[in-house]
N, C-alpha and C positions, 0 to 999 in steps of 0.2 A: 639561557644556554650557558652563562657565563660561571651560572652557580652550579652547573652537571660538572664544569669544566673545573673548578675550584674544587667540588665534594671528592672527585675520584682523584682527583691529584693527591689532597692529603688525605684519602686514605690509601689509595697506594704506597706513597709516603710511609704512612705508618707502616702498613704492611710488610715493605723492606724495609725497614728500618728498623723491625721486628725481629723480621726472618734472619738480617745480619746477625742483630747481636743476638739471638739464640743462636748461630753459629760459632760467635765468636766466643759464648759464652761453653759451647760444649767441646770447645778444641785450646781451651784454657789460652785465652790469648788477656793482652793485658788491658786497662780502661783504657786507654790511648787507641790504639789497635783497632777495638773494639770499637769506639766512637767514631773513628773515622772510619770503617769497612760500614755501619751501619748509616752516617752521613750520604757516602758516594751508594749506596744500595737504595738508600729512601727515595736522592733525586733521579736515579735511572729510573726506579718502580715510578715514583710519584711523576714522571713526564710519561712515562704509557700511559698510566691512570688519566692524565690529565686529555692524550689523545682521543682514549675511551670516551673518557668525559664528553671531548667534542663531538665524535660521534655518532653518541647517542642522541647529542643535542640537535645535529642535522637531523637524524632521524626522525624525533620526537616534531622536529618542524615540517619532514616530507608529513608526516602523518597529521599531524592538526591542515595542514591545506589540506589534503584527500578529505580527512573527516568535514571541514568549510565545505568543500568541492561537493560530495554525497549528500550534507545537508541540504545546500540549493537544489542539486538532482530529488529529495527525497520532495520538497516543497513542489517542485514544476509535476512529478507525480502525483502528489495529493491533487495539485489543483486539474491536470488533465484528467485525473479519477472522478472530479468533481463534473466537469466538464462532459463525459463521457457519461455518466448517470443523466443528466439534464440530456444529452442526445438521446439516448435511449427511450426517457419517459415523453420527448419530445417527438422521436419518431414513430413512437406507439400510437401516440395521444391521435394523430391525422389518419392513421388506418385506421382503429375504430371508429372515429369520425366517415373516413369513407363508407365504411362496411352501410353504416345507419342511413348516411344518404342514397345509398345504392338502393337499399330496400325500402325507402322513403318514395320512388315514384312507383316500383312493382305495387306495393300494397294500396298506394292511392289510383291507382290505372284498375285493379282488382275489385275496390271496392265501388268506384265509377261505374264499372260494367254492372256489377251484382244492383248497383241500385239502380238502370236503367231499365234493366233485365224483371228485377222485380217489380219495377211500375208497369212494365207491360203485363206482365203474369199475373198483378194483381184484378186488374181493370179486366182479365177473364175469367179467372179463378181465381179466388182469394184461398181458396183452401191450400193450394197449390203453390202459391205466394207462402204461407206459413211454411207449410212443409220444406221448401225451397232455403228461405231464412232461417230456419233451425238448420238444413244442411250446411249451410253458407259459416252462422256460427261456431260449428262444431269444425270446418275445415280451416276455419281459420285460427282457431284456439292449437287443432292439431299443426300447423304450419308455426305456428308461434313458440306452442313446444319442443318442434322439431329443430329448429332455428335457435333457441336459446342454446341448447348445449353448447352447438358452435361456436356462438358470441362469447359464450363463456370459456369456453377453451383458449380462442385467440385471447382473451383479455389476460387470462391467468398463465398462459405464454409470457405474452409481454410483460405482465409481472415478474413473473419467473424469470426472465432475464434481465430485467433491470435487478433486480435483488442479488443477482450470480454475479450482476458486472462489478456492481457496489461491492459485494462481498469481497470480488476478487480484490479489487481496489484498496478497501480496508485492511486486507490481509498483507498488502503491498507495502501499505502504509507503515503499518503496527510495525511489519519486517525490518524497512529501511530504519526508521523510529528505533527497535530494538537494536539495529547495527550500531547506528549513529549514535546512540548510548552507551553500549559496549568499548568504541571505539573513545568515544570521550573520557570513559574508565579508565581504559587504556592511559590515553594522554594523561590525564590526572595522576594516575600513579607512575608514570615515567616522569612527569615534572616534580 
């Protein structure tokens, strides 16, 4: 801050000191005159300048904390973006798991009956029994085709949203990251 406060000092300095004696030089005054209008002109400019100077320097200091301050905000973001992807693929991961247990005792209670069913039917008609079991397999291939699209929906949901959160996240990220850049630009060329 010390060196904003010393740059703008003397070059306001110079500035007035300038501006004097091209005054004092177009109103034909003498070198005496002249040096001293441009002396008291340089230290009036060069203590604004030097004000300037400070603050811009305050400034330059609100803005590197905000920019510290946004940096930590932009970290506790990533890592809850991080945080909120793992919920996501975490609370996906136990409904698909339900959906399979759910249909884990239908299908075993189903297939319990059909082979009771067919031990009876066989031991009167075996003919009957065939015919019955090629029913049996055809119903249950179509119940299995019927039932995948489903599964596959909800699963590719859940993807799709874990992918959306991540994205958003990322985009989050990239953004603050781009600010936090920008604004260190910033600093850098005001220091």
């Amino acid at each position: 801050m010390t060196k904003k406060i010393i740059k703008y000092a003397l070059l306001g300095g110079l500035a007035g000191a300038g501006y004097a004696a091209y005054q004092g030089y177009t109103r034909d005054e003498t070198i005496d005159q002249v040096a001293a209008r441009a002396a008291k002109t340089g230290a009036g400019v060069g203590a604004v300048g030097g004000l300037i100077g400070l603050l811009f320097g305050l400034i330059g200091r609100r803005k590197a904390r905000k920019a510290r301050k946004n940096a930590k905000k932009a970290v506790v973001l990533a890592a809850k973006a991080g945080a909120i992807t793992e919920a996501v693929r975490t609370a996906a991961s136990p409904v698909l798991e339900q959906a399979v247990e759910s249909a884990r005792p239908k299908v075993k209670r189903a297939a319990k009956a059909t082979r009771q069913k067919a031990g009876y039917v066989a031991e009167v008609a075996r003919p009957h029994v065939d015919q019955a079991a090629k029913a049996t397999r055809e119903k249950a291939t179509d119940l299995a085709e019927v039932a995948r699209p489903h599964v596959e929906q909800a699963a590719e949901i859940a993807r799709q949203r874990a992918t959306d959160l991540a994205e958003v996240a990322r985009q989050r990220a990239v953004r603050m990251g781009n600010d936090l850049r920008d604004q260190a630009a910033v600093l850098v060329e005001v220091a």
